[in-house]
Backbone of each chain as ProteinMPNN parsed JSONL, in Angstrom:
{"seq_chain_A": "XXXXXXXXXXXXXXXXXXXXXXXXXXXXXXXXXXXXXXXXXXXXXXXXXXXXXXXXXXXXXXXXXXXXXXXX", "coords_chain_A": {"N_chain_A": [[125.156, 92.728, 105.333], [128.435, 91.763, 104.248], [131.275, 93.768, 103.548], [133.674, 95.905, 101.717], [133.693, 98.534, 102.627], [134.876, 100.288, 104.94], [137.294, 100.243, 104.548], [137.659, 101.108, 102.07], [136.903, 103.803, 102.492], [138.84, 104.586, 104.087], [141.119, 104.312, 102.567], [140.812, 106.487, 101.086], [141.316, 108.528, 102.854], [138.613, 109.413, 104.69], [136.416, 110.598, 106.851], [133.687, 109.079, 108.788], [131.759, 110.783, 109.125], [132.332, 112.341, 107.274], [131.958, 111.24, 104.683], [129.255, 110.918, 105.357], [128.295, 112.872, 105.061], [128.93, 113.366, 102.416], [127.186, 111.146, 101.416], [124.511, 112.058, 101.711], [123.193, 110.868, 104.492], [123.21, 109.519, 107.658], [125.975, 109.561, 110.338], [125.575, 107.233, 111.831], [124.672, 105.886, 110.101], [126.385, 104.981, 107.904], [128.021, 103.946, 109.749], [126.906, 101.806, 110.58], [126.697, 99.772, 108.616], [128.843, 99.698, 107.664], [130.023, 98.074, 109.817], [128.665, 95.782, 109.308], [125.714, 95.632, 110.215], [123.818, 97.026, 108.94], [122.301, 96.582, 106.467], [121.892, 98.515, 103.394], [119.715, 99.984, 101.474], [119.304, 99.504, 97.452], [119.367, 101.899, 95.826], [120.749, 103.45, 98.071], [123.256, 102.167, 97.942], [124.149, 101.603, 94.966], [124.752, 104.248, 95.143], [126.721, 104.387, 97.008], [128.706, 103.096, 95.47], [128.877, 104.458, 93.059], [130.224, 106.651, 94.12], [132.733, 105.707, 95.118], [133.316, 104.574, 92.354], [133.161, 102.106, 91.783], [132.241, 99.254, 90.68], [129.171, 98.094, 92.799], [128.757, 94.792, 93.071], [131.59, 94.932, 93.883], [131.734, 96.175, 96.007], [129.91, 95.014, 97.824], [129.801, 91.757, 99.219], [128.532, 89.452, 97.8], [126.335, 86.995, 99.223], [125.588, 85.235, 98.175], [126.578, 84.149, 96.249], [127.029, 81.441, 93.785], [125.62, 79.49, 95.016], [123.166, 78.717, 93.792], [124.259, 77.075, 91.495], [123.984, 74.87, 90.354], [121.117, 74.548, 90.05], [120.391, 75.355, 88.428]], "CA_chain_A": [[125.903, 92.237, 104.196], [129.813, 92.091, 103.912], [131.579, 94.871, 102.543], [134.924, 96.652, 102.13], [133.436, 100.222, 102.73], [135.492, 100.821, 105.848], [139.037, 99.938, 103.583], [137.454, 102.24, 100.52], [136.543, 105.376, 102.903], [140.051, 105.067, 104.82], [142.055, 104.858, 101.376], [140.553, 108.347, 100.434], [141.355, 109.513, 104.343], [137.582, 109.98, 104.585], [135.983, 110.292, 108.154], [132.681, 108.332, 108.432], [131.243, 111.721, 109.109], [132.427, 113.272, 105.702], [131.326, 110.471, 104.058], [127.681, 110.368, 105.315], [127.6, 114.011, 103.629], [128.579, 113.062, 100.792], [125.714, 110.322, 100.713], [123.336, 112.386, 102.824], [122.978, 109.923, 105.33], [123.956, 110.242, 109.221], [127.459, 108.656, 110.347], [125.762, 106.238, 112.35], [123.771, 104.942, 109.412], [127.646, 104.214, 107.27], [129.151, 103.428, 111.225], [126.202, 100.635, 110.525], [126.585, 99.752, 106.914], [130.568, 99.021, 107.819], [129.975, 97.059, 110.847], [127.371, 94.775, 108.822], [124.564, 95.655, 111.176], [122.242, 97.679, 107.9], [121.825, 96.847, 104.625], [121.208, 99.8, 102.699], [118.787, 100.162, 99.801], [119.565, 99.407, 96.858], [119.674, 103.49, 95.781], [122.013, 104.012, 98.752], [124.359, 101.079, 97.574], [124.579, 102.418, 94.022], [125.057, 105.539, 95.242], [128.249, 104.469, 97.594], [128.92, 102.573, 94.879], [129.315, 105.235, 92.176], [130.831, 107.583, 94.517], [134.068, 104.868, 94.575], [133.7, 104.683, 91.033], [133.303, 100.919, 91.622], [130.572, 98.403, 91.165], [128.138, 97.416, 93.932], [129.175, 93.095, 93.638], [133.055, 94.704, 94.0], [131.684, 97.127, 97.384], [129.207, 94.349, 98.918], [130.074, 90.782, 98.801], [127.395, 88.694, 97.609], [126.744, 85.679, 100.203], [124.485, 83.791, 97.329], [127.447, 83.604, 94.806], [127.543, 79.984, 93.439], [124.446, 78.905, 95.647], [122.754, 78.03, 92.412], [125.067, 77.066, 90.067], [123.4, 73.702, 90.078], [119.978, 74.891, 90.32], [119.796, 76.033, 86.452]], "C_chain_A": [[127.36, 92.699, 104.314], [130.077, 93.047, 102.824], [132.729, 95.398, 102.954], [134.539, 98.341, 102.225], [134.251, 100.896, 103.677], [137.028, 101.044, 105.139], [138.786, 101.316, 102.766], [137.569, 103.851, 101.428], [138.043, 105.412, 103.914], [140.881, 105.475, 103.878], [141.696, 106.23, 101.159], [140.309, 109.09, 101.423], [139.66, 110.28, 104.37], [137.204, 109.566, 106.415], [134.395, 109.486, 108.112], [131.678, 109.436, 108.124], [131.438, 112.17, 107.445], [132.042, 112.248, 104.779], [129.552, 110.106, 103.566], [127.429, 112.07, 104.813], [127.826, 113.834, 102.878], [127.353, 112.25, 99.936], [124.33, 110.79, 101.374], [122.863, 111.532, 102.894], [123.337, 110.525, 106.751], [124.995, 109.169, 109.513], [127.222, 107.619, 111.109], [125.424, 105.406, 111.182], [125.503, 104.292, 108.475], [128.638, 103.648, 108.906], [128.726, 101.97, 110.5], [126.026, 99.589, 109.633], [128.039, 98.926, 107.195], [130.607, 97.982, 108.613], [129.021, 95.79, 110.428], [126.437, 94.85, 109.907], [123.139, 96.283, 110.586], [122.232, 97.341, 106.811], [121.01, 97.934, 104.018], [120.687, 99.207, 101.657], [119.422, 100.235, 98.455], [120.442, 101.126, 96.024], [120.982, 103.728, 96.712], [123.353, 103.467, 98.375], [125.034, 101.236, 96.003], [125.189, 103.572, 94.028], [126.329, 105.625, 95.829], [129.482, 104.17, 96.16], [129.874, 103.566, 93.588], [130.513, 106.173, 92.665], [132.608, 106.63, 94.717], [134.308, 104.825, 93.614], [134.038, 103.049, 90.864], [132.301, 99.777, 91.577], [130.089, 98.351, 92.225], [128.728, 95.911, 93.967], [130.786, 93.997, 94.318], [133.087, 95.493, 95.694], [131.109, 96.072, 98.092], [129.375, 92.777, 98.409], [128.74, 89.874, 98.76], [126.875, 87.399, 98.36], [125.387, 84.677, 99.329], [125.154, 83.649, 95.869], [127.561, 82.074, 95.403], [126.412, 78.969, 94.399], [122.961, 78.746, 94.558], [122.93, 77.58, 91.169], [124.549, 75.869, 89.654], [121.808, 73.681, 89.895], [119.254, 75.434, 88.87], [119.379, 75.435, 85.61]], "O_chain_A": [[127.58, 93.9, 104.467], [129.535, 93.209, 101.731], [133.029, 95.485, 104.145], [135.31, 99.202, 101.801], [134.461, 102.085, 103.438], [137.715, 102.048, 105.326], [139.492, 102.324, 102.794], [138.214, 104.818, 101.025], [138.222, 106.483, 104.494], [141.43, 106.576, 103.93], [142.601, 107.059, 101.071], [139.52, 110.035, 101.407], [139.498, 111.474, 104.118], [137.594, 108.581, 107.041], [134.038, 109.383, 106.938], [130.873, 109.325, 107.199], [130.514, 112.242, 106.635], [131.693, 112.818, 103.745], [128.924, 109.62, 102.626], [126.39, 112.387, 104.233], [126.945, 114.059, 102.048], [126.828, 112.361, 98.829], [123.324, 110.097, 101.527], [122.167, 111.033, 102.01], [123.667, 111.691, 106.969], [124.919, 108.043, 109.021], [128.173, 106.873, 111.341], [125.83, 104.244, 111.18], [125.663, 103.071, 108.494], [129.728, 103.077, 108.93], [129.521, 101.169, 110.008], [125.296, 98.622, 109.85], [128.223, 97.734, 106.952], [131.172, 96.954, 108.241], [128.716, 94.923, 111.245], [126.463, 93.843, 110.615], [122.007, 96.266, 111.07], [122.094, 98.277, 106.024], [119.806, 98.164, 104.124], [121.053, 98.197, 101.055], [120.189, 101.191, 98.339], [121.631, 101.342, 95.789], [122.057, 104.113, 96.252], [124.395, 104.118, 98.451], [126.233, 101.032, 95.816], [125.997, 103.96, 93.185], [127.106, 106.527, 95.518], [130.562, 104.705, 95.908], [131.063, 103.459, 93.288], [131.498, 106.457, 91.983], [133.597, 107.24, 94.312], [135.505, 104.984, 93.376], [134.9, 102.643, 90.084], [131.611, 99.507, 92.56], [130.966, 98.739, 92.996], [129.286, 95.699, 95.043], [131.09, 93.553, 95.425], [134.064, 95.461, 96.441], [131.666, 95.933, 99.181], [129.094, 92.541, 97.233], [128.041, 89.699, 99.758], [127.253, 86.467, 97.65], [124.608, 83.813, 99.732], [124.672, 83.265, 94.804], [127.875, 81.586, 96.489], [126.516, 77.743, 94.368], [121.81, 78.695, 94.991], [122.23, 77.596, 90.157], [124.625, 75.705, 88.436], [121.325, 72.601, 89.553], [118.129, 75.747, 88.48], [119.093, 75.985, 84.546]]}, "seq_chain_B": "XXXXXXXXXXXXXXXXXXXXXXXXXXXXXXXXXXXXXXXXXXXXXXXXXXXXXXXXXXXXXXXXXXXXXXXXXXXXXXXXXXXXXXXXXXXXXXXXXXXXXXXXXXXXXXXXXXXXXXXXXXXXXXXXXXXXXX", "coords_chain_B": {"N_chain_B": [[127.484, 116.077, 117.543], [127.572, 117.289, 114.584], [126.872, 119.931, 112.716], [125.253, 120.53, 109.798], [124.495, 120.219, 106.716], [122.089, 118.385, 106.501], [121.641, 117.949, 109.686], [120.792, 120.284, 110.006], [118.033, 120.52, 108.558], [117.242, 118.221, 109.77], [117.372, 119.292, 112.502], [115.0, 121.549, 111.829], [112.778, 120.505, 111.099], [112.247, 118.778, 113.192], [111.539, 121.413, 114.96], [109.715, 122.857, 113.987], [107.556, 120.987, 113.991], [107.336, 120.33, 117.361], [106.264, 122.833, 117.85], [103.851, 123.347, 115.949], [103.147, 120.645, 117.2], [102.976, 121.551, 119.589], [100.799, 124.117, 119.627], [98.974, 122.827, 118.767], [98.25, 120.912, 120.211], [97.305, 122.892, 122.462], [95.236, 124.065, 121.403], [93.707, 122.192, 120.684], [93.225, 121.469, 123.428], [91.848, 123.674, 124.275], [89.187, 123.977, 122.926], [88.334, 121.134, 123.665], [87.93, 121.899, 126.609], [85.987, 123.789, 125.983], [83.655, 122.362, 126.425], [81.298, 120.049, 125.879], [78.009, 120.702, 126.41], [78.496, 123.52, 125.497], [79.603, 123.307, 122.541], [78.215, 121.559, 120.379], [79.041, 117.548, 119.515], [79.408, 117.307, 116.698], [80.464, 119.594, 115.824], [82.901, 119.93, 117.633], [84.373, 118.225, 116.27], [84.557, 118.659, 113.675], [85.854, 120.517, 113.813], [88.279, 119.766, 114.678], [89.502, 117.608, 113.282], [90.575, 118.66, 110.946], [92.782, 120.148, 112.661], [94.294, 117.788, 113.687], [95.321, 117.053, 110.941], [96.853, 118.854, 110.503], [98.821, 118.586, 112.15], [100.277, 116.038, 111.849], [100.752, 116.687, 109.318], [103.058, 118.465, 109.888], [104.844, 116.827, 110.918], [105.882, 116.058, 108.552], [108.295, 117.484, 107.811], [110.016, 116.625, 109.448], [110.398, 114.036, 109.177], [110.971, 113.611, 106.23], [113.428, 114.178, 106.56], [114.457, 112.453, 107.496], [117.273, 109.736, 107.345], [117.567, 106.378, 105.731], [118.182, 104.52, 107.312], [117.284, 105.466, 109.597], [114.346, 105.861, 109.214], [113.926, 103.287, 109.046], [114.244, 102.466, 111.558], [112.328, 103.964, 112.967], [109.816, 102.865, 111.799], [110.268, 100.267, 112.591], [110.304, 100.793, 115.351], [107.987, 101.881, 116.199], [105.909, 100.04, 114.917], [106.545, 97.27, 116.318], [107.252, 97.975, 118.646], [104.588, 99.873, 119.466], [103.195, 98.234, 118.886], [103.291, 96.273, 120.875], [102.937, 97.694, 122.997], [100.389, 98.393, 123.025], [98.547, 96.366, 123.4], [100.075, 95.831, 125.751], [98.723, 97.834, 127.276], [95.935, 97.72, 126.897], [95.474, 95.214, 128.418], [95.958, 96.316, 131.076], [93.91, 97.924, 131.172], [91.808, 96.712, 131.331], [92.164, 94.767, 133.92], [92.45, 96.952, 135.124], [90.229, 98.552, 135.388], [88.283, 96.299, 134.372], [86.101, 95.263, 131.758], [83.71, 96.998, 131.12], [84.586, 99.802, 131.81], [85.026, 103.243, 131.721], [87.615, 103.633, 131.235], [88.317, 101.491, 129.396], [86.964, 101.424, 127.619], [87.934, 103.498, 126.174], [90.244, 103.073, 125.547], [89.728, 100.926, 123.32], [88.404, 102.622, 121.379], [90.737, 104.259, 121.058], [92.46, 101.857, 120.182], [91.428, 100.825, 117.848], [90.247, 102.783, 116.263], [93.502, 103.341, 115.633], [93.655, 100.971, 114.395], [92.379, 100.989, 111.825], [93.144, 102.78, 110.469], [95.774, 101.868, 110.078], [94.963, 99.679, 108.611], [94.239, 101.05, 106.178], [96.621, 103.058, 105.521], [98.179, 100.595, 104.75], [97.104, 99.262, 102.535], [96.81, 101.662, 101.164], [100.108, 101.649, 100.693], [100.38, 99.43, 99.202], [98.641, 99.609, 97.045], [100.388, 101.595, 95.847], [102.301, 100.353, 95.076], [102.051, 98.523, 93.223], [102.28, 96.335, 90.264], [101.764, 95.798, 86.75], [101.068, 92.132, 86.318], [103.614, 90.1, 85.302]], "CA_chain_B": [[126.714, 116.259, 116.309], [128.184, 118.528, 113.675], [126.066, 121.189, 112.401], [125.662, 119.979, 108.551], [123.142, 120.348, 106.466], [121.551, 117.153, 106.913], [121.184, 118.081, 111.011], [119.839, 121.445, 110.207], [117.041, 120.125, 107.808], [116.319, 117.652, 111.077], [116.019, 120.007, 113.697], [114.296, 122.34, 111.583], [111.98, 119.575, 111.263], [112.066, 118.806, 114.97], [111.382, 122.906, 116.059], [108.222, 122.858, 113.371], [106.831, 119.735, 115.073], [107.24, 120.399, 118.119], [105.409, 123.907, 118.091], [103.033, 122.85, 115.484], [102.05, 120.011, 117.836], [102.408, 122.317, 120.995], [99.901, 124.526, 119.433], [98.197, 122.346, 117.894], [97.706, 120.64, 121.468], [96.665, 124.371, 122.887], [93.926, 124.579, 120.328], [92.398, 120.972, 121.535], [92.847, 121.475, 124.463], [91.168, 124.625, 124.671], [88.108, 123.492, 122.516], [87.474, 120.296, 125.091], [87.488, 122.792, 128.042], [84.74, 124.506, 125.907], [82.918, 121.305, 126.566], [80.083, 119.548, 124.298], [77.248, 121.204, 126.182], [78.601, 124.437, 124.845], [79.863, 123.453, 121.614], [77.722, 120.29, 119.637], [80.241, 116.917, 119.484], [80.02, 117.702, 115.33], [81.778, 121.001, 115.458], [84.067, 119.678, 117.795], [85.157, 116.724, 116.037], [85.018, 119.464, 112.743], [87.366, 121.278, 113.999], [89.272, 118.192, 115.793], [90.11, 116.806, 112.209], [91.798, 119.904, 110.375], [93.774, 120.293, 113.33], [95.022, 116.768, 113.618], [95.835, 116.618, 109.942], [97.653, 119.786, 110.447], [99.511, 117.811, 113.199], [100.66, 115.358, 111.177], [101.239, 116.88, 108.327], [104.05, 119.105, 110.715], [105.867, 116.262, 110.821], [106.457, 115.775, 107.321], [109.4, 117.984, 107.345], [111.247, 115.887, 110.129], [110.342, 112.507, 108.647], [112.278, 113.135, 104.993], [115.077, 114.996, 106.848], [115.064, 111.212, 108.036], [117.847, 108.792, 106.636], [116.759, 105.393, 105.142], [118.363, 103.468, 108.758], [116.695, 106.378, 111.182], [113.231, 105.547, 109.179], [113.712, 101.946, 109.742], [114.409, 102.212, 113.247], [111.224, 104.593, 113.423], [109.081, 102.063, 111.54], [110.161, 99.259, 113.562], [109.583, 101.06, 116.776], [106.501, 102.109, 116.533], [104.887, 98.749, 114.927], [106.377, 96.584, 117.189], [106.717, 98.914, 120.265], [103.653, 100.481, 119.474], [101.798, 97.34, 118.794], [103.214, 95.226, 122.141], [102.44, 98.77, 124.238], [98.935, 98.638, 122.818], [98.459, 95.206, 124.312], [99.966, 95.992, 127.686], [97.454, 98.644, 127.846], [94.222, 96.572, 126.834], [95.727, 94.012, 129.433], [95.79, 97.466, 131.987], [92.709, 98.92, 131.82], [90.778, 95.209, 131.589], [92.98, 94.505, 135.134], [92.096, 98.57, 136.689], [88.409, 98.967, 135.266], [87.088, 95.846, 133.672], [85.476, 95.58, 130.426], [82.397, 97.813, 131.55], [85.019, 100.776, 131.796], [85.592, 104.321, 130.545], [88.778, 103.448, 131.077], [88.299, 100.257, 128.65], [86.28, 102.29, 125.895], [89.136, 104.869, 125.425], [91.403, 101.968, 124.48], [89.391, 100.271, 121.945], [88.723, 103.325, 120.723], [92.245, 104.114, 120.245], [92.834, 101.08, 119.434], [90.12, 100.791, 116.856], [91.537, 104.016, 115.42], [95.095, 103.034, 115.029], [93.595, 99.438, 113.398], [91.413, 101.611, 111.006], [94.004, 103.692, 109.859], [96.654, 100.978, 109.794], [94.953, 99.233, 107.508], [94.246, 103.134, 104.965], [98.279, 102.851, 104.955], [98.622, 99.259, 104.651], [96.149, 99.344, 101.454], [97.58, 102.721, 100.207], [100.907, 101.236, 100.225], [100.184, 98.125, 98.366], [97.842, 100.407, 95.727], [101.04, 102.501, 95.075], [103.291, 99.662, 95.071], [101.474, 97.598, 92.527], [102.75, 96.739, 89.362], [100.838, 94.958, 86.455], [101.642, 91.623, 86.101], [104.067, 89.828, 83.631]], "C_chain_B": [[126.97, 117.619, 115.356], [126.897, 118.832, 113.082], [125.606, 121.105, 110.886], [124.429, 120.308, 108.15], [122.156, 119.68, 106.505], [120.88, 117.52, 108.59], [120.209, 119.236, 110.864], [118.529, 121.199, 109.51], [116.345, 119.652, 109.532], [115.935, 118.207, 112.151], [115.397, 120.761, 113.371], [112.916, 121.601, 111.629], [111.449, 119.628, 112.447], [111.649, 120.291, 115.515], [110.044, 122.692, 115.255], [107.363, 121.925, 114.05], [106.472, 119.545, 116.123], [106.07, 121.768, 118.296], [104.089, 123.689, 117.372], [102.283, 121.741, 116.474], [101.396, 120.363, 119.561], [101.184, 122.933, 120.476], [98.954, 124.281, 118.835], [97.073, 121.395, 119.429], [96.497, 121.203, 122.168], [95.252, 124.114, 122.492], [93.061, 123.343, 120.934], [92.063, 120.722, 122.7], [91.344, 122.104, 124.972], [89.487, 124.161, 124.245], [87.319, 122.272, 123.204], [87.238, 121.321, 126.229], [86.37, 123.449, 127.68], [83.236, 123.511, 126.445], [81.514, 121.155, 125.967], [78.628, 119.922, 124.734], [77.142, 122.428, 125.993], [78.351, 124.557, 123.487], [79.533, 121.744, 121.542], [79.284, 119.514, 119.378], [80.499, 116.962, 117.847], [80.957, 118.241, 115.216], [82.841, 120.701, 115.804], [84.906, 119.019, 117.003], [85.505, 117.585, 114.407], [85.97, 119.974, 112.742], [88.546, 120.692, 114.764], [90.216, 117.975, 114.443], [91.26, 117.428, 111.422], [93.325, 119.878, 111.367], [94.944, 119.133, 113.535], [95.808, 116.236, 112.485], [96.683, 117.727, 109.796], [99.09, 119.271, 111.245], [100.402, 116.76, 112.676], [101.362, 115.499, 109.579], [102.789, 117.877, 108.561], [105.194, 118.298, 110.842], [106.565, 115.506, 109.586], [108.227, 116.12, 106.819], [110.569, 117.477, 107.708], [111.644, 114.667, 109.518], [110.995, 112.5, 107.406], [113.39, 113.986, 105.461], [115.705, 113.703, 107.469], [116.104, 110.257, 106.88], [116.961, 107.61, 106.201], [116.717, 104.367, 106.142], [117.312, 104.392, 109.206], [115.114, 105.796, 110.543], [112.804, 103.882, 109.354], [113.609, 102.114, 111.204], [112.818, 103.033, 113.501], [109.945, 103.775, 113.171], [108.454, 101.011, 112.421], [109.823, 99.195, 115.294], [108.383, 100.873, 116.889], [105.44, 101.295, 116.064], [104.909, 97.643, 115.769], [106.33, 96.879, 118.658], [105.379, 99.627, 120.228], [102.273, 99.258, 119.828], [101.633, 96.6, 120.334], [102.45, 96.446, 123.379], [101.107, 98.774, 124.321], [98.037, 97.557, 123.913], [98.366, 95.289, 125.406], [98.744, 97.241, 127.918], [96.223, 98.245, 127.83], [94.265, 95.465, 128.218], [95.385, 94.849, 131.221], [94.566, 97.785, 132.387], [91.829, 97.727, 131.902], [91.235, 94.943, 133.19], [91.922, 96.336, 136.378], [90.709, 98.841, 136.414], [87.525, 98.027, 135.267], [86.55, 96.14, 132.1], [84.368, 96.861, 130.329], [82.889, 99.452, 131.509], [85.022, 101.982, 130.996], [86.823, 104.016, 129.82], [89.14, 102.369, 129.751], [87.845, 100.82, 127.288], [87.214, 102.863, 125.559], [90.159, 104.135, 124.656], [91.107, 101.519, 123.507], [89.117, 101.42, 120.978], [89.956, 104.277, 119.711], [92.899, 103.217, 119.64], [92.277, 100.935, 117.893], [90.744, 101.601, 115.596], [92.493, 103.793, 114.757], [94.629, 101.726, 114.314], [93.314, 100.15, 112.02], [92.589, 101.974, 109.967], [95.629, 102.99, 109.647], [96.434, 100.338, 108.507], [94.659, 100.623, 106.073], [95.274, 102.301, 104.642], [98.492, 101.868, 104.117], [98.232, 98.926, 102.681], [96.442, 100.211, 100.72], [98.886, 102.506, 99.652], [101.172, 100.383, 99.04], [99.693, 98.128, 97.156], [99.013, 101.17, 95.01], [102.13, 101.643, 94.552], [103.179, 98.787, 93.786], [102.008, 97.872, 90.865], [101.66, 95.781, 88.268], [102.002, 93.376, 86.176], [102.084, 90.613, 84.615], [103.404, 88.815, 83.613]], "O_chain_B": [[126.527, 118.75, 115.554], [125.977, 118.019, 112.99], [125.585, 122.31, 110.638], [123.473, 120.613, 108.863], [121.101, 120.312, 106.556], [119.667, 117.368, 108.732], [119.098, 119.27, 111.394], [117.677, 121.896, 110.062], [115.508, 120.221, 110.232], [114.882, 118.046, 112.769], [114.773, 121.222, 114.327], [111.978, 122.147, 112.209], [110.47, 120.285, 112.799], [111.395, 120.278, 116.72], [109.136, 122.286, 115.981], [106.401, 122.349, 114.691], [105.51, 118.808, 116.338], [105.031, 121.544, 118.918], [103.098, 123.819, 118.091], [101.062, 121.798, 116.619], [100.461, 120.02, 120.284], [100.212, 122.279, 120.856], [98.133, 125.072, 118.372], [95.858, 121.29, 119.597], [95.396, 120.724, 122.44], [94.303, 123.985, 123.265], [91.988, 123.467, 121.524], [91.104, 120.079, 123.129], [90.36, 121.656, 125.559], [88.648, 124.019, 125.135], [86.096, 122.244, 123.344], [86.09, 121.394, 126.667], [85.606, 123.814, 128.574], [82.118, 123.934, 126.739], [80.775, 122.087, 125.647], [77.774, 119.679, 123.882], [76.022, 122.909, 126.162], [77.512, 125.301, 122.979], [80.113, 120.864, 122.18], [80.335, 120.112, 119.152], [81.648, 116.701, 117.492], [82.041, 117.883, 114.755], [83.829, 120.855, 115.085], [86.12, 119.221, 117.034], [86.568, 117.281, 113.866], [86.872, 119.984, 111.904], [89.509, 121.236, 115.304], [91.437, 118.128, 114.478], [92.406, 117.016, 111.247], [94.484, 119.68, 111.004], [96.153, 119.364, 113.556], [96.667, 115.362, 112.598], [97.41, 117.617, 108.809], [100.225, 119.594, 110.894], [101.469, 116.697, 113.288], [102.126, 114.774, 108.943], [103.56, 118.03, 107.614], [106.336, 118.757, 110.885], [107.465, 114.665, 109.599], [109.015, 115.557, 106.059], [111.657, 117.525, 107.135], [112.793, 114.265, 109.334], [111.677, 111.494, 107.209], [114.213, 114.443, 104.667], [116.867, 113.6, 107.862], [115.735, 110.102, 105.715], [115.737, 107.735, 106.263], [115.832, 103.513, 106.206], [116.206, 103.856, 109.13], [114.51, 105.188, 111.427], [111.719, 103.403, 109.685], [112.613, 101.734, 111.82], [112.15, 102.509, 114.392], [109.038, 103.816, 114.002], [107.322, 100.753, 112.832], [109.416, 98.344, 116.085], [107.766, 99.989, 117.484], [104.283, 101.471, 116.444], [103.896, 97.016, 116.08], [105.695, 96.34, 119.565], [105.108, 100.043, 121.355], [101.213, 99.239, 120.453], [100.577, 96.358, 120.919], [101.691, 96.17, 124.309], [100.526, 99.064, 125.367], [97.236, 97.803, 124.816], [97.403, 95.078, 126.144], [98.003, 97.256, 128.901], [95.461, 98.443, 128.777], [93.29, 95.043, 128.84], [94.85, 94.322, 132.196], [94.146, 97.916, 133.536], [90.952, 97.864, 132.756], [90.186, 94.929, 133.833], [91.316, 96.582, 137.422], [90.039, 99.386, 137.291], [86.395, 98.155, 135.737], [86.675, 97.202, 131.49], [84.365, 97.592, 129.339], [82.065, 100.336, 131.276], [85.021, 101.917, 129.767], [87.132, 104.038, 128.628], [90.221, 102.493, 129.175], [88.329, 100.641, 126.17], [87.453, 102.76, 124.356], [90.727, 104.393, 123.595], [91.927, 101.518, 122.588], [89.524, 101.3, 119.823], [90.075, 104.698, 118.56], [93.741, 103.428, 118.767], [93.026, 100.983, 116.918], [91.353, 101.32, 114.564], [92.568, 103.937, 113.537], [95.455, 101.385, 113.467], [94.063, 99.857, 111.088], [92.798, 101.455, 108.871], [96.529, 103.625, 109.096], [97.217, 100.316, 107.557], [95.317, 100.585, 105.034], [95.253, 101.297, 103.929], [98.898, 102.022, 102.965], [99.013, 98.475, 101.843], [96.453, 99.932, 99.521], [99.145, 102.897, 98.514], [101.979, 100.585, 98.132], [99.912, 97.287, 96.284], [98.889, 101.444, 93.816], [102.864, 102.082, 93.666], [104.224, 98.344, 93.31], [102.143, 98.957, 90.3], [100.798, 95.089, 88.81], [103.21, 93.396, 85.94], [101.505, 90.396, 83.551], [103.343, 88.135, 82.588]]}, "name": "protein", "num_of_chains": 2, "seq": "XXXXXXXXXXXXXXXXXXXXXXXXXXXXXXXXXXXXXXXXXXXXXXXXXXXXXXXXXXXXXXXXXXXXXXXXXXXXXXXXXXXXXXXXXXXXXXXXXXXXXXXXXXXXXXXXXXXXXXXXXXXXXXXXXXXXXXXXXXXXXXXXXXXXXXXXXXXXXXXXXXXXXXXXXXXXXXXXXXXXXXXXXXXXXXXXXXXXXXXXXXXXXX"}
């Protein structure tokens, strides 16, 4: 899933490493998360989420906005 | 690999596991070398079971020192590498023994095993997972 996590953790000069302690995780698992290659769990995605202090839709871009707007 | 607390949880994990299943090895070993017209195949298999659930339960400590990727990747190994390896080995010992084999029994037996106890999980999962419905 698309996401600005790599933008968010450079603005706050964060290394990927100091990052994946903050979410105890390991730095490949946010290397993997940035590169769109993991979708994290819902828990982990709240959890980046909070730690920005920014929603989840505004961290991971949704790729099924407006793919039922007709469907209602 | 920095030193963090996250790593030290995992190889603490990893040193318990490893010795736990070295000596956990030791111990079965030693008890087949006593061999079953010493010691009845009950006792053995009595004292087979403790040990193996001791074995397993050793690696509890590594497995939540695991992330939520590293347990995917461990999942996905070992059902689909585990399952295609299983294969090439049924395909092995049918090819080097024959059906008629020791060599052929030990597999279905392991295989058998790992089906058995695939489905436990499979069924335990699905029992804990369950919600009522709306």
């Amino acid at each position: 899933m698309r996401n600005c996590l790599r933008d968010l953790r450079i603005a706050r000069s964060l290394s990927q490493g100091e990052l994946a302690d903050r979410m105890d995780v390991s730095r490949q698992t946010i290397n993997a998360i940035e590169a769109d290659k993991y979708d994290p769990s819902l828990p982990l995605a709240y959890k980046l989420g909070a730690y920005f202090q920014i929603p989840v839709e505004d961290l991971f871009f949704n790729p099924f906005n407006g793919e039922f707007v007709n469907s209602r | 690999m920095a030193f963090n607390r996250r790593n030290k949880r995992y190889l603490a994990g990893w040193g318990i596991m490893l010795l736990a299943g070295g000596g956990i090895g030791i111990a079965i070993r030693t008890l087949v070398d006593l061999g079953t017209d010493r010691v009845s195949p009950s006792v053995m298999i009595a004292f087979m079971v403790p040990l193996a659930a001791t074995a397993i339960a050793a690696c509890l400590p590594w497995w939540r020192a695991l992330d939520e990727m590293q347990k995917d990747a461990q999942l996905a190994g070992w059902y689909w590498g585990g399952t295609s390896g299983a294969i090439l080995g049924v395909a092995v010992a049918i090819v080097l023994g024959g059906v008629h084999s020791d060599l052929f029994r030990g597999v279905l037996l392991m295989g058998g095993s790992q089906l058995a106890c695939f489905v436990l999980c499979w069924i335990g999962w699905r029992v804990c997972h369950r919600a009522r419905a709306a």
